[in-house]
C-alpha positions in Angstrom: 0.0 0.0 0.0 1.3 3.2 -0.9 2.0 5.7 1.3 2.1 9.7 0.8 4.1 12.3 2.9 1.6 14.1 5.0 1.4 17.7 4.1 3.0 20.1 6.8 -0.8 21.8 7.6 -1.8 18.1 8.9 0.7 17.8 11.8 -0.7 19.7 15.0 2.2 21.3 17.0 1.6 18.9 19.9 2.6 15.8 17.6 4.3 13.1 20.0 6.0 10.9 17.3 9.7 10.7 18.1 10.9 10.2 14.7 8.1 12.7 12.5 9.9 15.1 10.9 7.2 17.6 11.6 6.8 16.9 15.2 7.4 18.7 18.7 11.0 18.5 18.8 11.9 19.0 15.7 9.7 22.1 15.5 11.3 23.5 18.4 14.8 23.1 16.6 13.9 24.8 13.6 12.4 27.5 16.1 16.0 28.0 17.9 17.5 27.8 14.8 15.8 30.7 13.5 15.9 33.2 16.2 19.1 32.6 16.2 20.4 33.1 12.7 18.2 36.6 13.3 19.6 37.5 16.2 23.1 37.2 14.6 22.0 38.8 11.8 21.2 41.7 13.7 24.4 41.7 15.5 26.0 42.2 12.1 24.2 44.7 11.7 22.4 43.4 8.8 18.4 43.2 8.1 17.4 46.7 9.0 15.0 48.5 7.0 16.4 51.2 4.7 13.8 53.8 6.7 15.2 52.8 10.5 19.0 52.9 9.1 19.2 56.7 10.1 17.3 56.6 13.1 19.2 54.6 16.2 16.2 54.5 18.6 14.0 53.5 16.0 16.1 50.9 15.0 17.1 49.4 17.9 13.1 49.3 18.9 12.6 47.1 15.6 14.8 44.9 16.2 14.0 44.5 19.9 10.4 43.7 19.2 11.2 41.4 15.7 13.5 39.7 18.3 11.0 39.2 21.2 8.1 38.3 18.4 10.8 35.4 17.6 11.3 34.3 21.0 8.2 33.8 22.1 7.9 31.3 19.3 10.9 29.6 20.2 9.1 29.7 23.5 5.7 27.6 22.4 7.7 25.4 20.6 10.1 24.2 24.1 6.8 23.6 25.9 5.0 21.8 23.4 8.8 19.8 22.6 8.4 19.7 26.9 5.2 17.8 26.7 5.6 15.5 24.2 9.1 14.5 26.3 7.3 14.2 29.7 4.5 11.6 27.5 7.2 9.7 26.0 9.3 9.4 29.0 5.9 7.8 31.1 5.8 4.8 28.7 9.7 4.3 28.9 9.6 4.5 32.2 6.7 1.4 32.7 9.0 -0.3 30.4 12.0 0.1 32.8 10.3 -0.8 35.9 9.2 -4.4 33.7 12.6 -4.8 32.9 13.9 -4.2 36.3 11.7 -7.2 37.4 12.5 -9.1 34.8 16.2 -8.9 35.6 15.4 -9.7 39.0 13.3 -12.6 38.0 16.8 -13.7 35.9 19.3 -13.2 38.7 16.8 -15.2 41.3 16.7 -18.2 38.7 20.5 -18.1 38.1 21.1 -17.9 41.9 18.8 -20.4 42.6 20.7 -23.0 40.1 23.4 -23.7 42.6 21.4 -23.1 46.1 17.3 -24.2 45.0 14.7 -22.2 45.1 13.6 -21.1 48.4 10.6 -18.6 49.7 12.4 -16.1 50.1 13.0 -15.9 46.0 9.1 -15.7 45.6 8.4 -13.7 48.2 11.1 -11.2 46.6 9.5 -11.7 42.9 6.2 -11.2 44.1 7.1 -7.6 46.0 8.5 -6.7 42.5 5.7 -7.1 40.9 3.8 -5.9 43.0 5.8 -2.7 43.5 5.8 -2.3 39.6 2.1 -2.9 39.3 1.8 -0.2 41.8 3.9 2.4 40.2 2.2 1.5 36.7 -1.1 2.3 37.7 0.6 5.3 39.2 2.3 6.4 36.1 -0.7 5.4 34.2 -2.9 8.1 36.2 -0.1 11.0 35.6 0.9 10.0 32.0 0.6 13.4 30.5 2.4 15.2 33.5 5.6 12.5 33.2 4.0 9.6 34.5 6.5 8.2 37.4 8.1 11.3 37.2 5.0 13.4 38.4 5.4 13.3 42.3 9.1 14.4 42.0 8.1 17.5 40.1 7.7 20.9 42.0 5.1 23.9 40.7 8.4 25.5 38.7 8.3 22.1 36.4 11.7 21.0 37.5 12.4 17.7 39.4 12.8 18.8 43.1 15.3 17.5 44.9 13.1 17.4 48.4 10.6 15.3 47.1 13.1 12.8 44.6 14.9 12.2 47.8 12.3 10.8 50.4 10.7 9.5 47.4 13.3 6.7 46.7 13.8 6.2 50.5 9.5 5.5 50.6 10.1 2.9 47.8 12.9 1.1 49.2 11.0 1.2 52.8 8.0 -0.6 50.9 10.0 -3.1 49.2 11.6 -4.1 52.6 7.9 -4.3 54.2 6.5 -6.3 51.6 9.3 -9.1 51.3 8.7 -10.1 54.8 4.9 -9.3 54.8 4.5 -11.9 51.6 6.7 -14.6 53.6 4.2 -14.4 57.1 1.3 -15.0 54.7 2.6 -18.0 53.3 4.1 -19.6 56.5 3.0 -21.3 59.5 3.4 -20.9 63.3 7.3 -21.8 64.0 10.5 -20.3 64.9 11.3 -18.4 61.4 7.6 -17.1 61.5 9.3 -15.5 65.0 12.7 -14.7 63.4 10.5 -12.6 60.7 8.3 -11.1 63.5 11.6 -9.8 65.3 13.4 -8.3 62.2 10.6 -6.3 62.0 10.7 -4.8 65.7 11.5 -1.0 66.2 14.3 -0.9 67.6 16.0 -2.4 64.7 13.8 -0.4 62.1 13.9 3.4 64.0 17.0 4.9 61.8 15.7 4.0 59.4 11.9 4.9 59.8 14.0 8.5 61.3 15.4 8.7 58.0 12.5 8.8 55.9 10.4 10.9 58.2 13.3 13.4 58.5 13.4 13.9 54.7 9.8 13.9 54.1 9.6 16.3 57.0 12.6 18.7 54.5 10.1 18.1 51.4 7.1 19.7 53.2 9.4 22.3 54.8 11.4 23.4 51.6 7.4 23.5 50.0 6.2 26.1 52.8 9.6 28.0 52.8 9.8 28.6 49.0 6.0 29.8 48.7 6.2 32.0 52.1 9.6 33.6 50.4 7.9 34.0 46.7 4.8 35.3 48.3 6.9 38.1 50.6 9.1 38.7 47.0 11.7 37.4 48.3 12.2 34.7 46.1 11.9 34.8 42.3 10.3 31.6 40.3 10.3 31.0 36.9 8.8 27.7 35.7 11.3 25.4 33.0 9.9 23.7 29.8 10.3 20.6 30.9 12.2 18.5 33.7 15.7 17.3 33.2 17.6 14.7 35.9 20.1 17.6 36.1 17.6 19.6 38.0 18.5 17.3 41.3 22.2 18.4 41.3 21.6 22.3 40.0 19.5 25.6 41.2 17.4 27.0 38.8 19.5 28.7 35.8 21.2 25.3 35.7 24.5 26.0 37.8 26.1 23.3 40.2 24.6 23.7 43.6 26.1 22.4 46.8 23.5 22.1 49.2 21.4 19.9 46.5 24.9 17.9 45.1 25.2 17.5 48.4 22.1 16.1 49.9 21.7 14.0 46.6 25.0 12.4 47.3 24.8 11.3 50.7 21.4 9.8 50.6 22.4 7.8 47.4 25.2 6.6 49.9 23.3 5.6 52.6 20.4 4.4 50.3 23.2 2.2 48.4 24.0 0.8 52.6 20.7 0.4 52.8 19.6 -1.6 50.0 23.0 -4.4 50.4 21.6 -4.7 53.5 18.5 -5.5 52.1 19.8 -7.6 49.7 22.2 -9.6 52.0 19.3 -9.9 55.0 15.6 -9.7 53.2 14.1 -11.5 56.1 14.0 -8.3 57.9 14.5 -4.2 57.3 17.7 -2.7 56.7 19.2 -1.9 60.0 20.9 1.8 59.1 23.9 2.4 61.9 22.7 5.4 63.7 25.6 7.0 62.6 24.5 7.2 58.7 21.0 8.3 59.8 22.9 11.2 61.8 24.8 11.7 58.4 21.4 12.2 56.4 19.9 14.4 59.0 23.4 16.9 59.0 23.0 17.0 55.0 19.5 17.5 54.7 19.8 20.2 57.5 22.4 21.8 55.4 20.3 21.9 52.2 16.7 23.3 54.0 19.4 26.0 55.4 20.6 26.6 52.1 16.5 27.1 50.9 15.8 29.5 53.7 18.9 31.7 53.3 18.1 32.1 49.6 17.4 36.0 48.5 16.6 36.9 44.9 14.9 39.8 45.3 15.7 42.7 42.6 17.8 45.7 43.4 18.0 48.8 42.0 21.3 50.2 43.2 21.5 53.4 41.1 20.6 55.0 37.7 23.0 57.1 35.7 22.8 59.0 32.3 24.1 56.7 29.4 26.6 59.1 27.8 28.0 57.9 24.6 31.8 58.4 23.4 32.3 61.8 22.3 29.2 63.2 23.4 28.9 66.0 26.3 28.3 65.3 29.8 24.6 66.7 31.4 21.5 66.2 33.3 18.7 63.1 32.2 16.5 64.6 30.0 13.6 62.6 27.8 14.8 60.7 24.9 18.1 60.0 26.5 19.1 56.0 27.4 19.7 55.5 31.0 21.7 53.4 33.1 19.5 51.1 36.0 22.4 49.4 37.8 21.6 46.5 40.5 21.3 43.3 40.8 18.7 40.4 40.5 17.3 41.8 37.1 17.7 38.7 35.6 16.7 36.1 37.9 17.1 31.9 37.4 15.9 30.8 35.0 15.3 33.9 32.9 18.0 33.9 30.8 16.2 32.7 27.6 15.2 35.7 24.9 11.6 35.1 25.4 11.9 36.0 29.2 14.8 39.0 28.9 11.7 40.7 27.1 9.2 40.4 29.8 11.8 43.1 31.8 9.9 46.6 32.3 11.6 49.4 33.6 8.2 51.7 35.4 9.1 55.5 34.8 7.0 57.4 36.6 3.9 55.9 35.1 5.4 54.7 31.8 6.2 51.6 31.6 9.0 51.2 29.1 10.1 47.5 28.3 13.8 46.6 28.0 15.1 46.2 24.6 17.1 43.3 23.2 19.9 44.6 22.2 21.8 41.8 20.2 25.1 40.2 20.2 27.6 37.5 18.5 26.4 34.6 20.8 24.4 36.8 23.0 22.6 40.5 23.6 24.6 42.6 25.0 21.2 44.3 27.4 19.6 43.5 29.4 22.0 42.0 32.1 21.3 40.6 35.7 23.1 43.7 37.2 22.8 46.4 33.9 19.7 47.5 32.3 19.7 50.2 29.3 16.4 51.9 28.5 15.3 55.1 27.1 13.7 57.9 28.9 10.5 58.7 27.1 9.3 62.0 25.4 6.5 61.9 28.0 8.0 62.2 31.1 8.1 65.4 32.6 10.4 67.3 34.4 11.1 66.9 38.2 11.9 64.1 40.1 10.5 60.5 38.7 10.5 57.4 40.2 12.5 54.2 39.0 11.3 50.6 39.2 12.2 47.0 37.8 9.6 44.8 37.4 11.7 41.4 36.5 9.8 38.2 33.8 8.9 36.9 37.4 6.3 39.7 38.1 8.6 40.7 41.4 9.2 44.5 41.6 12.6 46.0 42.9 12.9 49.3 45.4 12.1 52.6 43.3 14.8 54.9 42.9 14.4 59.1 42.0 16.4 60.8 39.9 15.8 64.2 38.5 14.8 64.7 34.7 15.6 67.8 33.0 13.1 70.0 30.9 
């Protein structure tokens, strides 16, 4: 049967076929690689309109807005690239869980070869598949929002290191339950029905069950300290197109961060001690030394310290006339570019075009918004501590307020300066 190419008008941007030409991702390539061979275009200096060539204002407006009108396209086309990631990741993540029982199922048998096979093997088997059923119908529910991925990700879209980390400490806590849990239902009254009873006692168990109530105690607490900081504007929030497994080691603009490296690393550690202890004793929970639990509760005290000290507010330190090479020194006056020097203009996150021209400078009541001024590689304004904008022809004379009102909606301190007639 013959088959003919699909004409471009039939593929909806939301497409979710990894290999179709016209699809999510590739749309969202084409997108980038667009704005970008505009942008450097611009920073050539090449594209302008004959009419704008004489006027530098003018021109510089033109291409700020052409530039923005660009990257908010680039912008749909990440999220829609976003979702169809976070729907193909949920079936390959099923899949995964499968194959993890099915290797399990292979190292029981090959074990078993030299040994027999024992009630322990099929009590272990049947808590994998149970777990996996589990997180199926799980992933199942949340398919569209990542599937398994959807309790680790926070309200910015990124995976969040509070809740990945008590997360796999609750799954490995389960497993341990249900291997000894499936055993007492299929034994009788004897001694190893009393050896099961006793690895289960609390004593043996409390750093451990310490261990997962401290760090589901840090994901509740790092949720109620970053929305009473973003709600006092303390805090600025920008949510990412998709989640990425970097997002556990890295803050928000994607930079190495200690206090998450940190916290990520020791728990794998201990979760690693954990689970050969599992493996090497499965008749009872892992038995954590008190000393590893005391490790977990240092780290995780050093990363909700980290949370709480964070400050991102915006900060307008001064504002200066913008005096070009060869020109004469003098007061502000309407029409000429200012100087808004600070920090926290451009917060976490922000850094791609479509956000950098969501910045607003509020003069007096104008509200001007930042232009895009271009670069090789780059643009050259706005910056996180250096904003240019124009005065504009209807200001008036006196003193006039300053204000930064960053993508994130927060709003810095005002500054005054004094405009000339």
């Amino acid at each position: 049967m013959a088959v003919q190419e699909a004409p471009r008008g039939t593929y909806l941007s939301g497409c979710t076929c990894e290999d179709c030409p016209y699809g999510a991702r590739e749309g969202h390539r084409r997108a980038v690689a667009a704005f970008v061979e505009m942008r450097e275009e611009f920073a050539a200096g090449q594209g302008l309109p004959a009419s704008l060539s004489r006027s530098t204002g003018a021109s510089r407006q033109w291409v700020s807005d052409e530039l923005a009108v660009s990257a908010r396209a680039v912008a749909d086309r990440s999220r829609e690239a976003g979702t169809s990631w976070l729907y193909l990741f949920s079936r390959r993540a099923v899949l995964a869980v499968w194959i993890a029982a099915g290797v399990l199922l292979v190292v029981q048998v090959a074990a078993a070869l030299g040994t027999g096979w024992s009630t322990a093997r099929t009590a272990a088997l049947l808590a994998a598949l149970a777990l996996a059923g589990l997180l199926t119908v799980a992933a199942r529910a949340q398919s569209v929002r990542g599937g398994l991925l959807a309790p680790l990700v926070g309200e910015d879209n990124r995976l969040s290191t509070s809740k990945a980390v008590p997360s796999a400490w609750v799954v490995l806590t389960a497993f341990a339950a249900l291997l000894p849990a499936l055993r007492l239902a299929a034994m009788g009254p004897g001694p190893e029905r009393e050896v099961l009873y006793a690895g289960l006692g609390l004593g043996r168990a409390l750093p451990l069950l310490a261990v997962v109530a401290l760090t589901s105690a840090v994901a509740v607490l790092a949720r109620r300290t970053a929305c009473v900081r973003i709600r006092g504007r303390r805090m600025q929030k920008l949510p990412a197109d998709r989640p990425r497994g970097v997002d556990l080691l890295t803050d928000d603009a994607g930079r190495g961060s200690f206090p998450d490296a940190q916290y990520v690393l020791v728990s794998a550690v201990v979760l690693a001690f954990a689970a050969v202890s599992l493996a090497r004793f499965p008749d009872r929970l892992p038995q954590l030394p008190w000393a590893l639990a005391l490790l977990v509760a240092l780290s995780a005290t050093v990363y909700l310290a980290a949370k709480y000290a964070e400050d991102t507010r915006p900060l307008v330190l001064s504002v200066v006339r913008r005096r070009e090479p060869g020109a004469p020194d003098g007061p502000v006056r309407p029409g000429d570019d200012i100087e808004i020097r600070g920090v926290g203009f451009v917060p976490a996150g922000a850094q791609t075009p479509e956000m950098l021209a969501r910045l607003v400078v509020r003069i007096g009541t104008t509200h001007v918004y930042v232009p895009l001024i271009p670069v090789a590689g780059g643009f050259a304004n706005p910056t996180d501590v250096v904003l240019t904008v124009p005065v504009p022809a209807g200001v008036e004379p006196g003193r006039t307020e300053i204000q930064v009102v960053t993508a994130a909606g927060v709003e810095s301190n005002r500054c005054v300066i004094d405009v000339a007639g």
